[in-house]
ZATOR-955465 format. One record per atom (N, C-alpha, C, CB): atom name; y, z, x. Coordinates in nm, 4 decimals. Each point is the difference from the previous one (the first is absolute). Glycine has a CB too. Example, Ala and Ser with C-alpha at 12.3 -4.5 7.8 and 13.67 -1.06 7.14 Angstrom:
REM ZATOR-955465
<node site="N" north="-0.5690" up="0.7800" east="1.3190"/>
<node site="CA" north="0.1190" up="0.0000" east="-0.0890"/>
<node site="C" north="0.1200" up="0.0000" east="0.0900"/>
<node site="CB" north="-0.1173" up="0.1246" east="-0.1892"/>
<node site="N" north="0.2223" up="-0.1966" east="0.1542"/>
<node site="CA" north="0.1190" up="0.0060" east="0.0820"/>
<node site="C" north="0.1090" up="0.0730" east="-0.0770"/>
<node site="CB" north="-0.0628" up="-0.2145" east="0.1184"/>
END
This chain:
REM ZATOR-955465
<node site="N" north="9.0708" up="13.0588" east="11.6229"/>
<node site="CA" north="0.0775" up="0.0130" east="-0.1214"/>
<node site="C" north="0.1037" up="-0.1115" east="-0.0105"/>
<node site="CB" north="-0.0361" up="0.2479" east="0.0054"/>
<node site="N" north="0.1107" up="-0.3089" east="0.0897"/>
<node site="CA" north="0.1143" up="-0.0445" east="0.0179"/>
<node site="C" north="-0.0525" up="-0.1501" east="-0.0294"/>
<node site="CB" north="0.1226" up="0.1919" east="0.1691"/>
<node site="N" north="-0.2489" up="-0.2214" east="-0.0960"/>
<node site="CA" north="-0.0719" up="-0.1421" east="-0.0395"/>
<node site="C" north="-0.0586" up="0.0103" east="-0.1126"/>
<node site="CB" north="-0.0461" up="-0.0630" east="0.2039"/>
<node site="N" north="0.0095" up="0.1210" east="-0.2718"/>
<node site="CA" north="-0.0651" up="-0.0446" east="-0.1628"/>
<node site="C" north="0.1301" up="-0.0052" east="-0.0429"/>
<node site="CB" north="-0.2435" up="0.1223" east="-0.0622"/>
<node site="N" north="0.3424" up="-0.0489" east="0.0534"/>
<node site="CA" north="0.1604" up="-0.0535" east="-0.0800"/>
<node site="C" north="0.0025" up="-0.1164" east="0.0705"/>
<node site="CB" north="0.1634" up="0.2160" east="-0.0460"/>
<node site="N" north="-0.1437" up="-0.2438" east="0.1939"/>
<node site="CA" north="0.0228" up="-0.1589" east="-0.0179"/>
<node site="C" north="-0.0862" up="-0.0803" east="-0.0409"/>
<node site="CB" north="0.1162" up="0.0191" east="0.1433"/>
<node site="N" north="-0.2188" up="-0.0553" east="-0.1489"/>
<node site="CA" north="-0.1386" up="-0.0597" east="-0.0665"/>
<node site="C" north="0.0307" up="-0.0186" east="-0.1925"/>
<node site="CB" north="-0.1858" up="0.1621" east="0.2331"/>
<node site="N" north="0.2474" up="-0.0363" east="-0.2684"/>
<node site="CA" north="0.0272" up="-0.0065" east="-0.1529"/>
<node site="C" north="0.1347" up="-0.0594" east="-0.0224"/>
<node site="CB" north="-0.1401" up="0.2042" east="-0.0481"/>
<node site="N" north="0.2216" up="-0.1879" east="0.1374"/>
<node site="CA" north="0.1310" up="-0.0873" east="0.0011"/>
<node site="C" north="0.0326" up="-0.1230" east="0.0268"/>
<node site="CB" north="0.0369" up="0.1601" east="0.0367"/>
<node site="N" north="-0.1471" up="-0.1657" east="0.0117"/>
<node site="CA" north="-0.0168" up="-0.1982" east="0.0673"/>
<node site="C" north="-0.1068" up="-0.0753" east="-0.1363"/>
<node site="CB" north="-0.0320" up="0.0586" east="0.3643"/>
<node site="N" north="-0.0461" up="0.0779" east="-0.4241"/>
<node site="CA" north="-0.0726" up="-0.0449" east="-0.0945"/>
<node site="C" north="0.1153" up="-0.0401" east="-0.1446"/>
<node site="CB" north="-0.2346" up="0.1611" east="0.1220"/>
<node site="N" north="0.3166" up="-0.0864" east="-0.1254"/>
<node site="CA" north="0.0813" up="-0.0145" east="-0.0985"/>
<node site="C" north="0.0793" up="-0.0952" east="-0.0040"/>
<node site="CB" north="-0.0216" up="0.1821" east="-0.0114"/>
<node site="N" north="0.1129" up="-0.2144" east="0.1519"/>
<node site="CA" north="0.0892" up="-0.0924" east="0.0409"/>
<node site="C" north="-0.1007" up="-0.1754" east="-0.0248"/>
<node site="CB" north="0.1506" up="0.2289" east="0.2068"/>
<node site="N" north="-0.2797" up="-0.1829" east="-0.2614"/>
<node site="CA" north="-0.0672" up="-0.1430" east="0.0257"/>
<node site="C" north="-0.0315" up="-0.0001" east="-0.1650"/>
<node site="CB" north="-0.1271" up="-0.0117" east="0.2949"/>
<node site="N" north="0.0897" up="0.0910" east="-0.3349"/>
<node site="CA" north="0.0227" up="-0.0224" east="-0.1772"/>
<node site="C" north="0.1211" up="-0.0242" east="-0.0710"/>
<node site="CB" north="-0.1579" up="0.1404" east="-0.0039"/>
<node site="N" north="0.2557" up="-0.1060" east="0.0761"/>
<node site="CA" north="0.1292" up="-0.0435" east="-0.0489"/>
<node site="C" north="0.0510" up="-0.0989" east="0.0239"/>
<node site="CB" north="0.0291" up="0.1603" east="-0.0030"/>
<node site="N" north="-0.0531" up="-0.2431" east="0.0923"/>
<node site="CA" north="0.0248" up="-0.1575" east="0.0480"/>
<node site="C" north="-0.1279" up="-0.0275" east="-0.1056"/>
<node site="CB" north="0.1066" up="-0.0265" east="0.3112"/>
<node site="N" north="-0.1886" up="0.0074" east="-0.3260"/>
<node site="CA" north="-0.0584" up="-0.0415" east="-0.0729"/>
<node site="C" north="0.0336" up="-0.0077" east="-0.1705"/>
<node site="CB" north="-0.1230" up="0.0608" east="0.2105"/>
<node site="N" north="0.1725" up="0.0766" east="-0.2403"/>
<node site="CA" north="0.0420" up="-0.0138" east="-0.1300"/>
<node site="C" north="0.1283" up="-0.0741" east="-0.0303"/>
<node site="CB" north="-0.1201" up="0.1961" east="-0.0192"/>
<node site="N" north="0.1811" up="-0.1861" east="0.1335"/>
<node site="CA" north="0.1627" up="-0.1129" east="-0.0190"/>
<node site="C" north="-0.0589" up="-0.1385" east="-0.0303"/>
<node site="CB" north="0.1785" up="0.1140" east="0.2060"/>
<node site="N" north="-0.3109" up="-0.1755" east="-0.0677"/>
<node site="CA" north="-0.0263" up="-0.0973" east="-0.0538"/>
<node site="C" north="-0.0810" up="-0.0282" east="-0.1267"/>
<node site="CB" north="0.0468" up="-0.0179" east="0.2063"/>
<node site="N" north="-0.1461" up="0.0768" east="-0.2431"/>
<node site="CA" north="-0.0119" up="-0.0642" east="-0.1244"/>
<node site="C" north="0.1152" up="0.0318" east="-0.1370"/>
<node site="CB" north="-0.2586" up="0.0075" east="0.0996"/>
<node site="N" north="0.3557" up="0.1097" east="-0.0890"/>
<node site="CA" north="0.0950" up="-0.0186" east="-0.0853"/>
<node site="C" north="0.0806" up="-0.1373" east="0.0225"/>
<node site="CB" north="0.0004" up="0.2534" east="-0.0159"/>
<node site="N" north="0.0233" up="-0.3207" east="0.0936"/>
<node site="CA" north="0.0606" up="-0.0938" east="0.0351"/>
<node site="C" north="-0.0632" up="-0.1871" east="-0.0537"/>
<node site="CB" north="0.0642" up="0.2289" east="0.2032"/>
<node site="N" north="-0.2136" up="-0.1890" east="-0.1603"/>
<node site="CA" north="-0.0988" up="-0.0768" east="-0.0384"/>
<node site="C" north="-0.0024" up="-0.0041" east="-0.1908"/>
<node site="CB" north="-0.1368" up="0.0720" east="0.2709"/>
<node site="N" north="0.1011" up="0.0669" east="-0.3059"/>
<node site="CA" north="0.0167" up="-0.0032" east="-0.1500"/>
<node site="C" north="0.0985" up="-0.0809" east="-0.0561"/>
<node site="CB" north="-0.0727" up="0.2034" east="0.0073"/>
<node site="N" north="0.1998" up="-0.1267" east="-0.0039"/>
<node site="CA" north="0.1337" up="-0.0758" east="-0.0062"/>
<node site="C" north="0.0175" up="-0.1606" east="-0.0099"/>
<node site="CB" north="0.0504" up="0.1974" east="0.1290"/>
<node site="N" north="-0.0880" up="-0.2438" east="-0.0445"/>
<node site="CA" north="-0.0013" up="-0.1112" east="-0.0041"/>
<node site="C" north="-0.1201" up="-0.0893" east="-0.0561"/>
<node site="CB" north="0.1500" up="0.0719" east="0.1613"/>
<node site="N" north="-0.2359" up="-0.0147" east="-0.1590"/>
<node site="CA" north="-0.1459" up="-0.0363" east="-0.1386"/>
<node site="C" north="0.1008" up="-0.0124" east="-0.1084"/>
<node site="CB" north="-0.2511" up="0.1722" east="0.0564"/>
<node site="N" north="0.3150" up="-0.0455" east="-0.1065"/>
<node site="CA" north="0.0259" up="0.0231" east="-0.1444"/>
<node site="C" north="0.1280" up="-0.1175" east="-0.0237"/>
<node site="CB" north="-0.0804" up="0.2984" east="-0.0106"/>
<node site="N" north="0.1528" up="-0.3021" east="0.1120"/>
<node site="CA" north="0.1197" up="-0.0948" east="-0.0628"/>
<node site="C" north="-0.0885" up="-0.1225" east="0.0045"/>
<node site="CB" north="0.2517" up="0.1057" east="0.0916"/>
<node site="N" north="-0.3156" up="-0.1218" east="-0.0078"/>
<node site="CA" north="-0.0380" up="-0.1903" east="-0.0085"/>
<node site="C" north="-0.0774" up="-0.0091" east="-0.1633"/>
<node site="CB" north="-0.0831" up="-0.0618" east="0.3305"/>
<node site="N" north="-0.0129" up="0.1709" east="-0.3396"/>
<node site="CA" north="-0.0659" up="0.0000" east="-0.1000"/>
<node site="C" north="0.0416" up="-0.0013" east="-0.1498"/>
<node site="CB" north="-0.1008" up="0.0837" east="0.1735"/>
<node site="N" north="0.2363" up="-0.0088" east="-0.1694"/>
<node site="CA" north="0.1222" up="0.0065" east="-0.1035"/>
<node site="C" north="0.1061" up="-0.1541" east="-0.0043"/>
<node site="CB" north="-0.0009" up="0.3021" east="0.0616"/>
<node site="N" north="-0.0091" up="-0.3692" east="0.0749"/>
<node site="CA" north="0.0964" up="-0.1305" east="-0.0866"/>
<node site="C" north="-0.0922" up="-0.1016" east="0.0120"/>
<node site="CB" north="0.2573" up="0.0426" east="0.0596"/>
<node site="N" north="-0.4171" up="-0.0091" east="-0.0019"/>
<node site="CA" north="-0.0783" up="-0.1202" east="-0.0259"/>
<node site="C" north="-0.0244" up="-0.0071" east="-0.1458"/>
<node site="CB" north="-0.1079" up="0.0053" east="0.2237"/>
<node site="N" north="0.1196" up="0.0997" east="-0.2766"/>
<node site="CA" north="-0.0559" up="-0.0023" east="-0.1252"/>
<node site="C" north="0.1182" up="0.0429" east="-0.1171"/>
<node site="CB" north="-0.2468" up="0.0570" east="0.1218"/>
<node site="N" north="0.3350" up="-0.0466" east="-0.1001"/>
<node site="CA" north="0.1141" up="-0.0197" east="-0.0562"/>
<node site="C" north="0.0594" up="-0.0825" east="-0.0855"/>
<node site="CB" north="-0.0094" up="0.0786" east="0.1478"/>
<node site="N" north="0.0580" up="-0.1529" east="0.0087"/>
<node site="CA" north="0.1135" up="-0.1195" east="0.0176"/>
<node site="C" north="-0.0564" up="-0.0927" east="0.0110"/>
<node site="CB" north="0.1495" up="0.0879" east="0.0936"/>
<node site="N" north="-0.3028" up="-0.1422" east="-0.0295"/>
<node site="CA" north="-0.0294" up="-0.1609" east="-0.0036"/>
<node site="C" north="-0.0069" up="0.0106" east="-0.1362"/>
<node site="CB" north="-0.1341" up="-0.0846" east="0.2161"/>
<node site="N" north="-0.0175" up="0.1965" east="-0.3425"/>
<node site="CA" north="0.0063" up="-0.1026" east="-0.1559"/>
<node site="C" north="0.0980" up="0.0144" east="-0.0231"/>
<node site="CB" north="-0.1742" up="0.0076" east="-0.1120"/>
<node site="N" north="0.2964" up="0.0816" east="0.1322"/>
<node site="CA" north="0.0882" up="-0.0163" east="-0.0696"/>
<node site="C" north="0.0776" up="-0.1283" east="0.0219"/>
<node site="CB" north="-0.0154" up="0.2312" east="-0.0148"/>
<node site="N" north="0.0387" up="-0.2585" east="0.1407"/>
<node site="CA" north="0.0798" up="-0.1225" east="-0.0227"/>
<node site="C" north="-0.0858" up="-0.1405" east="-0.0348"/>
<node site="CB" north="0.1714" up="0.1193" east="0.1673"/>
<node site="N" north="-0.2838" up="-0.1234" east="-0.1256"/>
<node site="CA" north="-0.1209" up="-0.1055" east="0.0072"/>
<node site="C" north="-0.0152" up="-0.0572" east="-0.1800"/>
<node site="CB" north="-0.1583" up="0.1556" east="0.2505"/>
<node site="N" north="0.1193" up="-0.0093" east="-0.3512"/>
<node site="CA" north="-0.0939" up="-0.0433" east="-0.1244"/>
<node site="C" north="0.1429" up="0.0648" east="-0.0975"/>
<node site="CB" north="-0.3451" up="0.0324" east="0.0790"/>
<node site="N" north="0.3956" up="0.0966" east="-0.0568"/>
<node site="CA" north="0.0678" up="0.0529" east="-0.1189"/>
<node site="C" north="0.1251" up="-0.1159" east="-0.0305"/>
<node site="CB" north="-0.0646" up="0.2833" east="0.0638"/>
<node site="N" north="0.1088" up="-0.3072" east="0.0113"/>
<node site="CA" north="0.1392" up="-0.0735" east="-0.0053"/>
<node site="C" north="-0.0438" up="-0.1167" east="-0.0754"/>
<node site="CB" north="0.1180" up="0.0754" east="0.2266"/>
<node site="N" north="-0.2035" up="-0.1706" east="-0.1798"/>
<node site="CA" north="0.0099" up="-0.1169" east="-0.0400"/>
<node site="C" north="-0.0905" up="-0.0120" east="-0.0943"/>
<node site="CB" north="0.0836" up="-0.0745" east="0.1849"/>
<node site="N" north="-0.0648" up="-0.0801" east="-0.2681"/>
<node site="CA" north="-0.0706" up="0.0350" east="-0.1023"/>
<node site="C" north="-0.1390" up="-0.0796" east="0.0209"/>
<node site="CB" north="0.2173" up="0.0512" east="-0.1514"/>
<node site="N" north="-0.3062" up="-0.0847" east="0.2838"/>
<node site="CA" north="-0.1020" up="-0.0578" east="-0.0481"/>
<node site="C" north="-0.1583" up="0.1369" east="-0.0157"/>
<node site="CB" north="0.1422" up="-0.2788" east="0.1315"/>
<node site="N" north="-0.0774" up="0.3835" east="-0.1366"/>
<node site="CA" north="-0.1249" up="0.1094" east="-0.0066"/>
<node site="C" north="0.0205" up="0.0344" east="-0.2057"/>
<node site="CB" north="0.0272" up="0.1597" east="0.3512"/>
<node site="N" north="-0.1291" up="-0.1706" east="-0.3986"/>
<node site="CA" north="-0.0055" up="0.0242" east="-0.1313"/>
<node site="C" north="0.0632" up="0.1735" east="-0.0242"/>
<node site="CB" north="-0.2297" up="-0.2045" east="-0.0229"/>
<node site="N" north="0.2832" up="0.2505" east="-0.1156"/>
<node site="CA" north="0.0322" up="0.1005" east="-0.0070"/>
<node site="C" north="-0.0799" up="0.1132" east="0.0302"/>
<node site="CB" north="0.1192" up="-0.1148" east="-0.1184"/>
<node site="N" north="-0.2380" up="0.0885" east="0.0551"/>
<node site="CA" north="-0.1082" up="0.1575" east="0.0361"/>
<node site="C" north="-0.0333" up="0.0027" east="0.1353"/>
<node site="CB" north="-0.1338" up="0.0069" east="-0.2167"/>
<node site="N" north="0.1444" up="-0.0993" east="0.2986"/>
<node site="CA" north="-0.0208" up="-0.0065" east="0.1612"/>
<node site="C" north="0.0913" up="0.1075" east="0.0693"/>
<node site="CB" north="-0.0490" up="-0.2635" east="-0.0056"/>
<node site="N" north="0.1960" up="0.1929" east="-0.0322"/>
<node site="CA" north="0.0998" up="0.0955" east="-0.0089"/>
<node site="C" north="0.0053" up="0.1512" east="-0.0094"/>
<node site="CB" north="0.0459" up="-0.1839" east="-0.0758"/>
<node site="N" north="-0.0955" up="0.1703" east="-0.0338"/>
<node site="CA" north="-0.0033" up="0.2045" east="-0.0685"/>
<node site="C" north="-0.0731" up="-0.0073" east="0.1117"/>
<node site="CB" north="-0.0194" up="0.0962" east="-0.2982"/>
<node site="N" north="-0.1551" up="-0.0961" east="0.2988"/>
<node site="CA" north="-0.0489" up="0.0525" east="0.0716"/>
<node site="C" north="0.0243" up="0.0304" east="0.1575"/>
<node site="CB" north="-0.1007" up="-0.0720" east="-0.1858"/>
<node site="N" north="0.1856" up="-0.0721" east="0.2513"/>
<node site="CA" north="0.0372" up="0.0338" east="0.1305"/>
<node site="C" north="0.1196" up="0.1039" east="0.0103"/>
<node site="CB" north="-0.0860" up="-0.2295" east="0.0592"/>
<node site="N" north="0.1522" up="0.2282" east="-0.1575"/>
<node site="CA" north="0.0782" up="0.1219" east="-0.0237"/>
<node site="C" north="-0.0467" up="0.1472" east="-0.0132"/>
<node site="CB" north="0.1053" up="-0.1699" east="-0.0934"/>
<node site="N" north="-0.1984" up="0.1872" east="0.0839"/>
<node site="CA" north="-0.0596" up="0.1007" east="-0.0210"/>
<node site="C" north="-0.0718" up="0.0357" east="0.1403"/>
<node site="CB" north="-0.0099" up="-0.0553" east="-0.2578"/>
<node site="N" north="-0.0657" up="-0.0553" east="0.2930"/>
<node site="CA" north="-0.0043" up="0.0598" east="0.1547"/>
<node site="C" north="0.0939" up="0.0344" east="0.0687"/>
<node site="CB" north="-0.1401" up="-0.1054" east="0.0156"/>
<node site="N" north="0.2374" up="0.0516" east="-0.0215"/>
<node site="CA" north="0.1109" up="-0.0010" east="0.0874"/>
<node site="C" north="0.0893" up="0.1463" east="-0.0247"/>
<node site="CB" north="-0.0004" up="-0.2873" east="-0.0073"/>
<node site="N" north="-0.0339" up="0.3707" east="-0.1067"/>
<node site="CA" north="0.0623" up="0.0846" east="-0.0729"/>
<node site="C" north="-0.1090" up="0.1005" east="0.0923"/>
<node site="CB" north="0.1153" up="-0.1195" east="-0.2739"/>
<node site="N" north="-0.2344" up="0.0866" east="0.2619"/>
<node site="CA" north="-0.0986" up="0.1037" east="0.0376"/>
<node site="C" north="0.0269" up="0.0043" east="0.1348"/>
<node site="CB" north="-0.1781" up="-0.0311" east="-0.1676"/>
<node site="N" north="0.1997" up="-0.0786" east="0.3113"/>
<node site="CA" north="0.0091" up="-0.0004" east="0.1106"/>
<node site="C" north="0.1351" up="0.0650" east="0.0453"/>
<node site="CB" north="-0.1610" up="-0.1852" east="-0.0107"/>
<node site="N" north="0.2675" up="0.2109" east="-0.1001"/>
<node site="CA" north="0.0755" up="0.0950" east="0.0359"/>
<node site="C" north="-0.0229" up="0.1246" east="0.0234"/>
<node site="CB" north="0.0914" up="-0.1229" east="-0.0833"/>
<node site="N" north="-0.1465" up="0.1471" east="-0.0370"/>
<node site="CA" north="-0.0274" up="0.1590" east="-0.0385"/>
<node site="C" north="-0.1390" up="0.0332" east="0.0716"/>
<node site="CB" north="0.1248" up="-0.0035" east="-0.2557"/>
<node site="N" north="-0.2082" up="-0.0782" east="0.3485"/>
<node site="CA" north="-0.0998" up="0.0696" east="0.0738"/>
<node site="C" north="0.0625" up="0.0073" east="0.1622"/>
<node site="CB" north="-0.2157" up="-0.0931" east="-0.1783"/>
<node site="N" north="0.3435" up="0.0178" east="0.1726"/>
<node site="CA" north="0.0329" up="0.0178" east="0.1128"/>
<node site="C" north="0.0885" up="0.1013" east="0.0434"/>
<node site="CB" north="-0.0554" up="-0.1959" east="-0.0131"/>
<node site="N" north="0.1529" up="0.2492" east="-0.0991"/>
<node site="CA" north="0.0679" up="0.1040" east="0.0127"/>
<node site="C" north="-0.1390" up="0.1338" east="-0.0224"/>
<node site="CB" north="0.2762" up="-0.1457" east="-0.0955"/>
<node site="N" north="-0.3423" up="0.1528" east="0.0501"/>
<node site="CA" north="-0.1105" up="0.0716" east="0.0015"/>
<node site="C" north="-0.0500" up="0.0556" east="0.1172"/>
<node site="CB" north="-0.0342" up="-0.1199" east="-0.1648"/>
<node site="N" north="-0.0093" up="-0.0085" east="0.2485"/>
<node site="CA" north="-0.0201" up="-0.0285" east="0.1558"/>
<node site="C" north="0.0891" up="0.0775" east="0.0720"/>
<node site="CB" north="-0.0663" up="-0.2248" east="-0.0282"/>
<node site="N" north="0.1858" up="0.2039" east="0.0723"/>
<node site="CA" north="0.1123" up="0.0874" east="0.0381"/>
<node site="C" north="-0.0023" up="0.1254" east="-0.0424"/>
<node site="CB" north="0.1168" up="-0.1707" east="0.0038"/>
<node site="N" north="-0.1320" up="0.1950" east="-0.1163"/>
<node site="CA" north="0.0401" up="0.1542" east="-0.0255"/>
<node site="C" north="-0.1343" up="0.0636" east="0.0689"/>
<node site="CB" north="0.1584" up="-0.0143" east="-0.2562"/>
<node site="N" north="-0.2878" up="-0.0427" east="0.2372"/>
<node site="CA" north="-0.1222" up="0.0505" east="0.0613"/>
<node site="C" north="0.0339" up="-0.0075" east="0.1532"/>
<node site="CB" north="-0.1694" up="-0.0810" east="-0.1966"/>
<node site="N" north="0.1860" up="-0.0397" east="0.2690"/>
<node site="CA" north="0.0512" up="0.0080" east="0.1148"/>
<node site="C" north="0.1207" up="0.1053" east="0.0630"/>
<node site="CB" north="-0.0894" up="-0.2197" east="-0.0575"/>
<node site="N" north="0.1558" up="0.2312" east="0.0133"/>
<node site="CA" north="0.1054" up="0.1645" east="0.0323"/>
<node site="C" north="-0.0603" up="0.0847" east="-0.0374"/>
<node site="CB" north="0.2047" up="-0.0486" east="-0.0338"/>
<node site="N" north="-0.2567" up="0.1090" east="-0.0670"/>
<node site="CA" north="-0.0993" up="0.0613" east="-0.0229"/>
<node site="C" north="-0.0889" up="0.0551" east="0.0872"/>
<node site="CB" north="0.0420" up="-0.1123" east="-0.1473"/>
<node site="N" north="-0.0834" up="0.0202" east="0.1886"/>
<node site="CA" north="-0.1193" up="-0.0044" east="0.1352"/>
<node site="C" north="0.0513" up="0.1023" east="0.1206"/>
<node site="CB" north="-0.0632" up="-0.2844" east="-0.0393"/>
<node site="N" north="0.1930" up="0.2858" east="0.0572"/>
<node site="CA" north="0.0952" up="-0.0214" east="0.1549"/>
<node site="C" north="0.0203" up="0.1841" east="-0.0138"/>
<node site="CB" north="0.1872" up="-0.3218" east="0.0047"/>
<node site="N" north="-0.1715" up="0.3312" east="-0.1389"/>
<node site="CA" north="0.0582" up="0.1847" east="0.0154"/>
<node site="C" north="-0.0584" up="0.0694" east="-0.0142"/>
<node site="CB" north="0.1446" up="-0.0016" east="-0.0559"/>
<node site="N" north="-0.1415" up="0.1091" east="0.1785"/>
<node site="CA" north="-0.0941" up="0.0657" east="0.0372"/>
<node site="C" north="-0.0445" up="0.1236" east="-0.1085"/>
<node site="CB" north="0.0836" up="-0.0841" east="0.2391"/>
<node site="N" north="-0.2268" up="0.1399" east="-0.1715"/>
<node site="CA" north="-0.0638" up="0.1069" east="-0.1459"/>
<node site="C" north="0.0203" up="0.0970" east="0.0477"/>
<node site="CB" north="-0.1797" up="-0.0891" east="-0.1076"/>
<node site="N" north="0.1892" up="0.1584" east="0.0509"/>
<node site="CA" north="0.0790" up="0.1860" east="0.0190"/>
<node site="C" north="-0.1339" up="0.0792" east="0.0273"/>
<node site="CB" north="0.2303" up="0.0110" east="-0.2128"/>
<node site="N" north="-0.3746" up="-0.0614" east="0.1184"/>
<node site="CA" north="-0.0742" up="0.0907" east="0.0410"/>
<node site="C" north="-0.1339" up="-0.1311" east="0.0773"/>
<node site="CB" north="0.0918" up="0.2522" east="-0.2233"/>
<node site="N" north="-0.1605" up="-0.2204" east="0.2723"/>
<node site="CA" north="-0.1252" up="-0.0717" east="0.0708"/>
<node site="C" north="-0.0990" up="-0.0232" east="-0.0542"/>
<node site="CB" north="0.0492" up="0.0754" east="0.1482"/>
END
């Protein structure tokens, strides 16, 4: 009895290092992925003027969309983390 609790406790103690690391791993996907795609067009094409205007809109618009799929991402990601009441 006493060894299947430790067997399930060593099993647990090893899914939970695991879930720290890929929360950790995620995390850092999502920010690189949020100022790669941010902050280079933004400072690269929006600012200056050799990108034509509709280039503009449109990279604006990705850039509008790569917000809002990334806060998306996060909320799905926490999401993910809390636990279900029923099985």
């Amino acid at each position: 009895m006493i060894h299947a609790y430790d067997e399930d406790l060593a099993r647990n103690e090893l899914v939970d290092t695991k879930n720290s690391q890929m929360t950790a791993l995620t995390g850092v996907m999502l920010t690189l992925q949020s100022t790669l795609f941010t902050d280079l067009p933004v400072n690269q094409f929006l600012i200056k003027d050799l990108v034509p205007v509709c280039c503009k809109i449109f990279l604006s618009i990705v850039i509008i969309m790569s917000i809002s799929l990334y806060v998306y991402s996060l909320y799905k990601f926490i999401d993910a983390y809390v636990f279900s009441v029923k099985f």
